[in-house]
C-alpha positions as CSV (number, residue, x, y, z in Angstrom):
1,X,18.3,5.9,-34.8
2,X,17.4,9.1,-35.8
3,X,18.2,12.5,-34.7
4,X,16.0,16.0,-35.2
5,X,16.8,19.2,-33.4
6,X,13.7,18.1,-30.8
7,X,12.5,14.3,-31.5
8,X,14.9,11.6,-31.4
9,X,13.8,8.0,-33.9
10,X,14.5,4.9,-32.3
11,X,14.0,1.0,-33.1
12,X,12.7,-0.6,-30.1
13,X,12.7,-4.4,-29.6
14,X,10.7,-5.9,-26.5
15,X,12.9,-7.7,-24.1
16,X,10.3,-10.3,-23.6
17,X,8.4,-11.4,-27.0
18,X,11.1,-9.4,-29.2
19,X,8.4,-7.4,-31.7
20,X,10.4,-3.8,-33.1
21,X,8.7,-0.9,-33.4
22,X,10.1,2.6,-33.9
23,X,9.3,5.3,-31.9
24,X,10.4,8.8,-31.3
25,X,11.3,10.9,-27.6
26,X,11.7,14.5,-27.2
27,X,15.6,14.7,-27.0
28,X,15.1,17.5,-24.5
29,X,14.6,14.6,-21.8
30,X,17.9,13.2,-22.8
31,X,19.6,16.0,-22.3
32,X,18.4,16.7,-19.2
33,X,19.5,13.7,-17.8
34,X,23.6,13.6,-16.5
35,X,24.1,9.6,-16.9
36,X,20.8,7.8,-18.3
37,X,17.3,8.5,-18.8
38,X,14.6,6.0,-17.9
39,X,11.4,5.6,-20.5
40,X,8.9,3.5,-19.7
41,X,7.0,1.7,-22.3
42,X,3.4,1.2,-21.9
43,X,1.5,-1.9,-22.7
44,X,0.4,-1.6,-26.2
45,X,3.2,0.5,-27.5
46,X,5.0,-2.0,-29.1
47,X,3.2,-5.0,-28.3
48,X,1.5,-6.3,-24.7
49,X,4.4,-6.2,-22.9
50,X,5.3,-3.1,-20.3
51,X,8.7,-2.7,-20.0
52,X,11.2,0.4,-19.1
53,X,14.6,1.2,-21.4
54,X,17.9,3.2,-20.4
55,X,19.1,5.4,-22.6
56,X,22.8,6.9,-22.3
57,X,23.4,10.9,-22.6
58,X,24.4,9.7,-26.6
59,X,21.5,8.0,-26.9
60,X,22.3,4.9,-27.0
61,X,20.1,2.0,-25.5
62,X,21.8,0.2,-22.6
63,X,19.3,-1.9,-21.2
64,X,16.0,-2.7,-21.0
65,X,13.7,-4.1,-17.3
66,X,10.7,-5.9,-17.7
67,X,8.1,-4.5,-15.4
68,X,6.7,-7.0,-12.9
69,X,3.7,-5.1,-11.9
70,X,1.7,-2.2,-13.2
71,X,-0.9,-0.2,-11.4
72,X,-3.3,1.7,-13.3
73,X,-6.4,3.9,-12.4
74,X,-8.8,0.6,-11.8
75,X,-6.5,-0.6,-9.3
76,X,-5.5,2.4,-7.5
77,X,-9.7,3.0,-7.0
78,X,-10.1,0.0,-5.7
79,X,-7.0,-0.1,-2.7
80,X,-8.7,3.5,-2.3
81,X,-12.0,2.1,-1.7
82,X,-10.9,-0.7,0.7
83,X,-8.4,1.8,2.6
84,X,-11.5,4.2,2.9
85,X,-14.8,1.7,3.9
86,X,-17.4,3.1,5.8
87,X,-18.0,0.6,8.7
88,X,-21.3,0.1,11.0
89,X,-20.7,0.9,14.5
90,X,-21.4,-3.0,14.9
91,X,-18.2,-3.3,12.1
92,X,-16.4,-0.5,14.8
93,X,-17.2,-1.8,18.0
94,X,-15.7,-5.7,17.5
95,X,-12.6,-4.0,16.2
96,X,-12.2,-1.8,18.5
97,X,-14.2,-3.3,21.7
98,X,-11.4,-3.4,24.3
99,X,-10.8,0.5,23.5
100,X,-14.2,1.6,24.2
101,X,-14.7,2.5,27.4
102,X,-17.8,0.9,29.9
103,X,-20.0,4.0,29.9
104,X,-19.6,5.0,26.4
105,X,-23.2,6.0,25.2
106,X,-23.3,5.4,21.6
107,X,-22.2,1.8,22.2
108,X,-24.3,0.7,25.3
109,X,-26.7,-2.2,23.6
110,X,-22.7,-4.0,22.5
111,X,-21.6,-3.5,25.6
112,X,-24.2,-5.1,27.4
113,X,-24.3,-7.8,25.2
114,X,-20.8,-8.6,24.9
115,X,-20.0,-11.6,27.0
116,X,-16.1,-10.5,26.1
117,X,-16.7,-7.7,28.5
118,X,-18.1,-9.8,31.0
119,X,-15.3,-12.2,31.3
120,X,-13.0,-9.0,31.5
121,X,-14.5,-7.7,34.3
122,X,-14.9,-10.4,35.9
123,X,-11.0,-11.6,35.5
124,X,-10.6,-7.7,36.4
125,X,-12.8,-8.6,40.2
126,X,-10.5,-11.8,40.6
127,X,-7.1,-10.1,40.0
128,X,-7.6,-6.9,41.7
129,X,-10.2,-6.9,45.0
130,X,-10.7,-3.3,45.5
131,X,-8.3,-1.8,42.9
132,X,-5.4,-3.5,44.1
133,X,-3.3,-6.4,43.2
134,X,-3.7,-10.1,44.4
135,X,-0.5,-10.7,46.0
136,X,0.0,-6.9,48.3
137,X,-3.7,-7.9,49.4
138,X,-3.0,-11.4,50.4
139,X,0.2,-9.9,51.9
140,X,-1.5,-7.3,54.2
141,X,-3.7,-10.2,55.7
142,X,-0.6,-12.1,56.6
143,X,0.9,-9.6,59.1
């Protein structure tokens, strides 16, 4: 380990395939830091491994953590694009079919095509006659 007024040297050694390399860090980070500093090391920099190292306020490696995943731009794009899909109004209207409502314009030819519908209105008939409930109806004829 080697110290400069603004660059500090230091011999890393992957925790997984164990390759050195030396490599230097602006001590300002360092000294910013009140217990330990976090650097992570990119794949590449040492060797293909991505892993993060702790350094103490005296510089002084106290640990290392093997990264189990790492996003990069490619990936990040991609959720983006999935998150973000433009969707037909066919695409809309079977995810969102029981929201839309009977006289909605824009989705008229689904609706009257969708058998769904028809069984919902139909079990709609059945369970409430004339907007009200099954049971107060069959009560009222009883008195």
């Amino acid at each position: 380990m080697g110290i400069s007024n603004e660059h500090i040297k230091l011999s890393i050694t992957c925790p997984i395939c164990q390759s050195k390399k030396e490599i230097q860090l602006p001590i300002s980070i360092i000294k910013k830091s009140k217990k330990l500093t976090t650097v992570s090391i990119p794949r590449g920099m040492i060797c293909n491994h991505h892993f993060q190292l702790f350094l103490d306020t005296n510089c002084v490696i106290r640990g290392f953590q093997k990264v189990d995943y790492e996003l990069n731009k490619n990936t990040i794009q991609n959720q983006e694009t999935q998150f973000h899909k433009r969707m037909s109004l066919d695409e809309i209207y079977e995810e969102f079919w029981e929201y839309i409502e009977d006289d909605n314009e824009q989705f008229q030819d689904f609706i009257s095509k969708d058998k769904r519908r028809r069984e919902n209105l139909n079990s709609r008939e059945i369970s409430q006659p004339n907007g009200n409930d099954l049971i107060p109806h069959v009560c009222k004829n009883l008195k």
